[in-house]
TIRO-2110 file (N, C-alpha, C; in Angstrom, 1 decimal):
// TIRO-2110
76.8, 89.6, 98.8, N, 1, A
75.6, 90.2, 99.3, CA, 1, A
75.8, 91.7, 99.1, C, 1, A
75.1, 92.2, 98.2, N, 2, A
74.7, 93.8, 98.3, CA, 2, A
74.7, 94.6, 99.4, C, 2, A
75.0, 94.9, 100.7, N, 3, A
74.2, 95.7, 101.6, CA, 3, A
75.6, 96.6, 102.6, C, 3, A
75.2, 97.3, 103.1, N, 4, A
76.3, 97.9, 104.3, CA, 4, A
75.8, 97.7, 105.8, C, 4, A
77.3, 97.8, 106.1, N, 5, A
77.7, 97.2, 107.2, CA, 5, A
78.7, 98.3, 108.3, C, 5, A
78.5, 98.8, 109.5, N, 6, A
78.9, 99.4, 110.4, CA, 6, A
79.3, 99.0, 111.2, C, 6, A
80.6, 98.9, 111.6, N, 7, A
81.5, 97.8, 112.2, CA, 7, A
82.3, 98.7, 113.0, C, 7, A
81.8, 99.0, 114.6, N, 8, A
83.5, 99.2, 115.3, CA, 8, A
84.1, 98.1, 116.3, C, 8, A
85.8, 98.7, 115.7, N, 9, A
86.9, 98.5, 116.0, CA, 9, A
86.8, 97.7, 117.4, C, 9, A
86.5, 98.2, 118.2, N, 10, A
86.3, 98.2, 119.5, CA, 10, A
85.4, 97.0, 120.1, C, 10, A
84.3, 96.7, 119.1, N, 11, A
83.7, 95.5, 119.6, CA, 11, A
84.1, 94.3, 119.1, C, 11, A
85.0, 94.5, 118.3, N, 12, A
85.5, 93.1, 117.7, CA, 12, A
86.8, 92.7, 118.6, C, 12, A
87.6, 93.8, 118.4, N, 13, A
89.1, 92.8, 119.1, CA, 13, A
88.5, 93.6, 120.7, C, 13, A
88.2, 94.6, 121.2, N, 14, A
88.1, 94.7, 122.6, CA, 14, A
89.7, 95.6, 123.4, C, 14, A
90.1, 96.3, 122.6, N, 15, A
91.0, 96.8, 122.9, CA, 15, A
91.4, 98.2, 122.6, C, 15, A
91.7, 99.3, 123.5, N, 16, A
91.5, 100.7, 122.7, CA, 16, A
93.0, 100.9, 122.4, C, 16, A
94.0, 100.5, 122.6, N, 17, A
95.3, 100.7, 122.0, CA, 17, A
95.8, 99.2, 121.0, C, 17, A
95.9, 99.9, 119.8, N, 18, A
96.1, 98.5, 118.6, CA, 18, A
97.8, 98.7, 118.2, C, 18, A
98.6, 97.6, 119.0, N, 19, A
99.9, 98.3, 118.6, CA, 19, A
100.6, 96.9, 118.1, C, 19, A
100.2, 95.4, 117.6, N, 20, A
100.8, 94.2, 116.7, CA, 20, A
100.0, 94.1, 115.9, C, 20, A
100.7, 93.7, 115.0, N, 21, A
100.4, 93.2, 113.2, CA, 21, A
99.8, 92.2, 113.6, C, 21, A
99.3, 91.5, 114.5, N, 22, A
98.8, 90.1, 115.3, CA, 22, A
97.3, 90.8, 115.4, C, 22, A
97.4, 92.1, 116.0, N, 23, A
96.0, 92.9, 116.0, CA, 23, A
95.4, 92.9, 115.0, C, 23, A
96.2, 93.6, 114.0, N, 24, A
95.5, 93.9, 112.6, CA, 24, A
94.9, 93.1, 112.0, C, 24, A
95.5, 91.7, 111.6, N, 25, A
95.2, 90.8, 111.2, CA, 25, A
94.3, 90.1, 112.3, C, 25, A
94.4, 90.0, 112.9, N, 26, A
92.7, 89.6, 113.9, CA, 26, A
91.7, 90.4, 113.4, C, 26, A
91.6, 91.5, 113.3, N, 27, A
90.6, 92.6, 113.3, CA, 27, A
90.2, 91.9, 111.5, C, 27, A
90.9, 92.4, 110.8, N, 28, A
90.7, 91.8, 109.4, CA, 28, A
90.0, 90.2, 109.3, C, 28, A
90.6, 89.2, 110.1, N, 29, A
89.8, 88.5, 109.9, CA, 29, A
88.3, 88.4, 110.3, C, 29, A
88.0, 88.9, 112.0, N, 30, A
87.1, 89.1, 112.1, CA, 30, A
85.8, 89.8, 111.6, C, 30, A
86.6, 90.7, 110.7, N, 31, A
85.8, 91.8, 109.8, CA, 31, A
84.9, 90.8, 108.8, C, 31, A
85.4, 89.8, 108.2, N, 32, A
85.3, 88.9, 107.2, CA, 32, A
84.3, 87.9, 107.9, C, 32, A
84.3, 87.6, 109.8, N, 33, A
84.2, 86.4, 109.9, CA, 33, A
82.7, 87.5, 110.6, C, 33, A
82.4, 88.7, 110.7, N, 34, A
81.4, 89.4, 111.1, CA, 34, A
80.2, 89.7, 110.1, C, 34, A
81.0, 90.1, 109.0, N, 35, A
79.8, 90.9, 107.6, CA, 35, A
80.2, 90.1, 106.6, C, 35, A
79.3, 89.9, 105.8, N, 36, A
79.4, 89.5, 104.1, CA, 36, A
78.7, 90.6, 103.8, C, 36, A
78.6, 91.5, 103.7, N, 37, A
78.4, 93.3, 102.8, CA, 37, A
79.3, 93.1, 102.2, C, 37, A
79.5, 93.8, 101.2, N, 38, A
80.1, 94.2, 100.3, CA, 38, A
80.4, 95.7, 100.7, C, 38, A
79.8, 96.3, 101.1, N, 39, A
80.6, 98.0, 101.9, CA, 39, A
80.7, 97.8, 103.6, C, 39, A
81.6, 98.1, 103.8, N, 40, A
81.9, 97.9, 105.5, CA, 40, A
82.4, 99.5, 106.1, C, 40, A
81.7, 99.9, 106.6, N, 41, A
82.3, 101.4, 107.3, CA, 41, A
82.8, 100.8, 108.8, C, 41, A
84.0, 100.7, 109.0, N, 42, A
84.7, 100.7, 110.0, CA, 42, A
85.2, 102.0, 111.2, C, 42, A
84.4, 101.8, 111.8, N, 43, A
84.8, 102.8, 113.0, CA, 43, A
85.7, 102.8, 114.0, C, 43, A
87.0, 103.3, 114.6, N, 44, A
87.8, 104.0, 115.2, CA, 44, A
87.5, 104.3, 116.6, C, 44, A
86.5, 104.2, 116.6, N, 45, A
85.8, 105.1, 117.7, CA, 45, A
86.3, 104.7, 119.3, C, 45, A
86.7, 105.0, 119.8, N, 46, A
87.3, 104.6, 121.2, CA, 46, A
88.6, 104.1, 121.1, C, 46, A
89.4, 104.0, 119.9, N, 47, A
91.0, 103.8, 119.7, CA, 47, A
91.6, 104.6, 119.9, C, 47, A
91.9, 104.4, 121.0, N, 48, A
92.8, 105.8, 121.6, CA, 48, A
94.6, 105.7, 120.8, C, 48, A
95.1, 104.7, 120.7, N, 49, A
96.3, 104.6, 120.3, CA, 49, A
96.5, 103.1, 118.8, C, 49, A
97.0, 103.7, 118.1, N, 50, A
97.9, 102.8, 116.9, CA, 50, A
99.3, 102.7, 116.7, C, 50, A
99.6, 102.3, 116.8, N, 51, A
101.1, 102.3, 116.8, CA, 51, A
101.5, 102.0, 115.3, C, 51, A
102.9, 101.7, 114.4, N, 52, A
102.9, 101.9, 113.1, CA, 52, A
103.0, 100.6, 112.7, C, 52, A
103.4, 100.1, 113.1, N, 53, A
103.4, 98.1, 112.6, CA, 53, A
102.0, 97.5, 112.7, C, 53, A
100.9, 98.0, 113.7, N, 54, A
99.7, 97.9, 113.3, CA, 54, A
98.8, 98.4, 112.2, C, 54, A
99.6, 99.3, 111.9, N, 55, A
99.1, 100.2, 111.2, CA, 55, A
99.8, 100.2, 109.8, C, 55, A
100.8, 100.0, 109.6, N, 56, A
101.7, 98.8, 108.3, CA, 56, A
100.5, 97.6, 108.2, C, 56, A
100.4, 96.7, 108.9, N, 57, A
99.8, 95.9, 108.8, CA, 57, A
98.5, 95.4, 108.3, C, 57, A
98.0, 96.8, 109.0, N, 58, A
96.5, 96.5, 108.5, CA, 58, A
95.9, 97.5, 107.5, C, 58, A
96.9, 98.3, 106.8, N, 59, A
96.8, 98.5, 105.5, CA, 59, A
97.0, 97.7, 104.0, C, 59, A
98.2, 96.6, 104.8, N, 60, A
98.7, 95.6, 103.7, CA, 60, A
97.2, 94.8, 103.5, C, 60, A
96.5, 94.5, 104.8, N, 61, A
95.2, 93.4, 104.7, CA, 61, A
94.1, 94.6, 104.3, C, 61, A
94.3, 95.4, 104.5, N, 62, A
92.8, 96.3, 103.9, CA, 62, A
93.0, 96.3, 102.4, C, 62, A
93.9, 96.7, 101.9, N, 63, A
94.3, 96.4, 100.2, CA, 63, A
94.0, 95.0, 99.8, C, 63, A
94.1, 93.6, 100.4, N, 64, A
93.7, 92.6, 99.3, CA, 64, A
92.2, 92.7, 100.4, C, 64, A
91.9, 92.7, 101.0, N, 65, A
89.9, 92.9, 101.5, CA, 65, A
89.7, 93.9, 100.6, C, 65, A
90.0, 94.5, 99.7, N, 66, A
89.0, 95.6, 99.3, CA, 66, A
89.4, 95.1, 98.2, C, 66, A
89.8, 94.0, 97.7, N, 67, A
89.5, 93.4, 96.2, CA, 67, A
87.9, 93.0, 95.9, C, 67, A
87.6, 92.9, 97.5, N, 68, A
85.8, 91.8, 97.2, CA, 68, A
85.1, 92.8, 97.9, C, 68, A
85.3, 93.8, 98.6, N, 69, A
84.6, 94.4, 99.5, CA, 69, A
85.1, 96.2, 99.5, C, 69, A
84.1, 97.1, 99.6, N, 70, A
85.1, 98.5, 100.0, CA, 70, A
84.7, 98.6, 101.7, C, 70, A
85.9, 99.4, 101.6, N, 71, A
85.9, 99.4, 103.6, CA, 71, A
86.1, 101.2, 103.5, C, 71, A
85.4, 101.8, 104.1, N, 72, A
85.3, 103.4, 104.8, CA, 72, A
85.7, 103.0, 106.2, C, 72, A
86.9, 104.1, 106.6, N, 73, A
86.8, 103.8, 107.4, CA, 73, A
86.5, 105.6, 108.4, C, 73, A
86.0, 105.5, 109.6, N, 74, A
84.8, 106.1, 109.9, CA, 74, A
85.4, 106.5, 111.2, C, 74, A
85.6, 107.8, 112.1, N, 75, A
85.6, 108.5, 113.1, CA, 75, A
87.2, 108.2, 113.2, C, 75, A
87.7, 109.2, 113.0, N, 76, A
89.5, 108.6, 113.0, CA, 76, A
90.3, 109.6, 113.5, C, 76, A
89.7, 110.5, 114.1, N, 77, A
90.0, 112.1, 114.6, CA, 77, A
90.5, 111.9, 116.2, C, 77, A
90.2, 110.6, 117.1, N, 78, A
91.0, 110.4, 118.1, CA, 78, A
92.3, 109.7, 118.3, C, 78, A
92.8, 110.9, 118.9, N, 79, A
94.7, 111.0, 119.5, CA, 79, A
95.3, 110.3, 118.0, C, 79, A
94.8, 111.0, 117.0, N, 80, A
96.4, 110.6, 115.6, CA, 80, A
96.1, 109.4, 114.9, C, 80, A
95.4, 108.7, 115.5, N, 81, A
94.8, 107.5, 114.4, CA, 81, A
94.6, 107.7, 112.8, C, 81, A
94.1, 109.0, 112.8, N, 82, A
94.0, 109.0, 111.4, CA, 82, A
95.6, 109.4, 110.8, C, 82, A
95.9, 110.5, 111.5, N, 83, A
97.5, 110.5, 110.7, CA, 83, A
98.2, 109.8, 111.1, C, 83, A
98.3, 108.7, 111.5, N, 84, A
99.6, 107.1, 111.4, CA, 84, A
98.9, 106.7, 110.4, C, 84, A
97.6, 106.6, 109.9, N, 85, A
97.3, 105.6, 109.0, CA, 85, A
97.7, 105.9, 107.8, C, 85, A
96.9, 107.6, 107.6, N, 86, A
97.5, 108.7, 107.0, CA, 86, A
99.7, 108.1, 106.7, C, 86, A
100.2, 108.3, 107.4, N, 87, A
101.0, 108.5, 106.9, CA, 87, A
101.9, 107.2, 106.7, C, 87, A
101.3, 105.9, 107.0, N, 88, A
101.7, 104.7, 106.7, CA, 88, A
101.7, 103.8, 105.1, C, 88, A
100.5, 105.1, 105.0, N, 89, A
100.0, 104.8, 103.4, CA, 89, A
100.8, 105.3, 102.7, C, 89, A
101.3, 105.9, 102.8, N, 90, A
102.9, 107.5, 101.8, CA, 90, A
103.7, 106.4, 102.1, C, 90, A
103.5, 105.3, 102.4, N, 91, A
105.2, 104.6, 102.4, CA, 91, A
105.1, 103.2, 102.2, C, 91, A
103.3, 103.1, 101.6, N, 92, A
103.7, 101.9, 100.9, CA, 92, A
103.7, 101.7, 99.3, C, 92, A
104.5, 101.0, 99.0, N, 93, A
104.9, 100.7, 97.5, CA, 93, A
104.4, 99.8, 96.9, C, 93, A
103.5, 99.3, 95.8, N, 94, A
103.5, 98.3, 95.3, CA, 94, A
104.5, 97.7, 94.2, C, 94, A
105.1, 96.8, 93.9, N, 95, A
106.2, 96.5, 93.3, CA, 95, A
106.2, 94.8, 93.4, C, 95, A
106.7, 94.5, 92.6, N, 96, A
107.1, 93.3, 92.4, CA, 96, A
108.4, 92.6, 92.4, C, 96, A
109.1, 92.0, 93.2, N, 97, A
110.6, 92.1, 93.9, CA, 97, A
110.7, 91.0, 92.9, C, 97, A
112.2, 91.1, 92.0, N, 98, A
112.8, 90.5, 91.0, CA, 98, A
113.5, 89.5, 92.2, C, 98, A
113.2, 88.0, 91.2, N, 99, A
114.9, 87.3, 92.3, CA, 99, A
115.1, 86.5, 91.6, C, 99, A
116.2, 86.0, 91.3, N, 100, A
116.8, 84.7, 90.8, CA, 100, A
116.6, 83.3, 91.6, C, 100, A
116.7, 82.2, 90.9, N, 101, A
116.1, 81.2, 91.2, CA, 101, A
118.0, 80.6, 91.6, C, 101, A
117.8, 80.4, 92.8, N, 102, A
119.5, 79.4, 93.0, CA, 102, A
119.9, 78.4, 92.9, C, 102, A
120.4, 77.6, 92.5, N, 103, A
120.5, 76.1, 92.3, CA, 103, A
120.8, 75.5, 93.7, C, 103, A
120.2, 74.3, 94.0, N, 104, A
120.9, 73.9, 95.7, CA, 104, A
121.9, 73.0, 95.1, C, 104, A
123.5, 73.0, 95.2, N, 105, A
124.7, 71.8, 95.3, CA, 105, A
124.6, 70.9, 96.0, C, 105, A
124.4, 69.9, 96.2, N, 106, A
125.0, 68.8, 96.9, CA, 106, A
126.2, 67.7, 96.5, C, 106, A
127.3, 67.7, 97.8, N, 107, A
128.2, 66.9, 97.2, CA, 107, A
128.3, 65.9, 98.0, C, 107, A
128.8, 64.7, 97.5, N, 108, A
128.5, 63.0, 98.3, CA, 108, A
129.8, 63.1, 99.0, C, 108, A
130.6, 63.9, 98.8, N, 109, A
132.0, 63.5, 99.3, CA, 109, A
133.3, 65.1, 99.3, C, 109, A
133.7, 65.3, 99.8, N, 110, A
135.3, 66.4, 99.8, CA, 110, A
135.5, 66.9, 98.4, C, 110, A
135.9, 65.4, 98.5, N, 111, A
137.0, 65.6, 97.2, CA, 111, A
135.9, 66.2, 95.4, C, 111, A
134.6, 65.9, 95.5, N, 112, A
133.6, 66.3, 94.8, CA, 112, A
133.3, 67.5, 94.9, C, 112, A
133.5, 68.3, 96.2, N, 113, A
133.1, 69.8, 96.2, CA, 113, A
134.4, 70.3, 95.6, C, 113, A
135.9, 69.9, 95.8, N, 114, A
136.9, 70.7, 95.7, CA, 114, A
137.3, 70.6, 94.1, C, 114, A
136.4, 69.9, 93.6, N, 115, A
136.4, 69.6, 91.9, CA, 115, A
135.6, 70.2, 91.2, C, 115, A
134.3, 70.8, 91.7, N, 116, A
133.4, 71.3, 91.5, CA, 116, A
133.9, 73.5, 92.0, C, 116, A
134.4, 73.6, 92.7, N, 117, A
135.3, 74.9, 93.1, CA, 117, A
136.0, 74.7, 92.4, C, 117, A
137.3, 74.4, 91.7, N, 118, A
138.3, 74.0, 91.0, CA, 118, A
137.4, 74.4, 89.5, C, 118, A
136.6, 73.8, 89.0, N, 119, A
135.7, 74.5, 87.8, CA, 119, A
135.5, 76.0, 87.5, C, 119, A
135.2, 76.1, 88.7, N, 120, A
134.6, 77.5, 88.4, CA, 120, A
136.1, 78.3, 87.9, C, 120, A
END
């Protein structure tokens, strides 16, 4: 659906200090489980405190929500909210973590592992 949507913080989770990744991700879902807009201005307004794992967190979920939706977010000038979020963002990386796949061993018996070490 086409349209915008004005959402604060504060009426959804009910809380003016946001300080677990438990938060964030509440808040995110609810965002989802509140508006089908397609633009969401998110307001701050009465968040007196964020802490940074909240704020880790709910930048990780604001990034895949703004694949279907853009989110503004709106009044962020109380007690530092905007610079934690501000500066939570300078430290995240996108990247794609290389890893090898491990083989799991199982041996039926002793003498089968000590033959299998003895190879190598």
């Amino acid at each position: 659906m086409n349209c915008n949507s004005k959402i604060n913080v504060i009426d959804l989770i009910d809380q003016h200090s946001l300080v677990t990744r438990e938060a964030a991700t509440l808040l995110i879902s609810k965002i989802l489980k509140h508006t089908c807009c397609d633009k969401i201005e998110l307001s701050f307004e009465g968040v007196t405190f964020i802490s940074r794992s909240f704020a880790d967190q709910f930048h990780k979920a604001k990034i895949d929500l703004c694949e279907n939706k853009q989110i503004e977010l709106i009044v962020l000038s109380e007690n530092d909210v905007y610079e934690m979020l501000k500066a939570v963002s300078k430290t995240q990386k996108e990247y794609v973590r290389d890893y090898q796949v491990i083989p799991k061993l199982s041996f039926t018996n002793r003498r089968s592992l000590i033959n299998y070490l003895e190879s190598l």
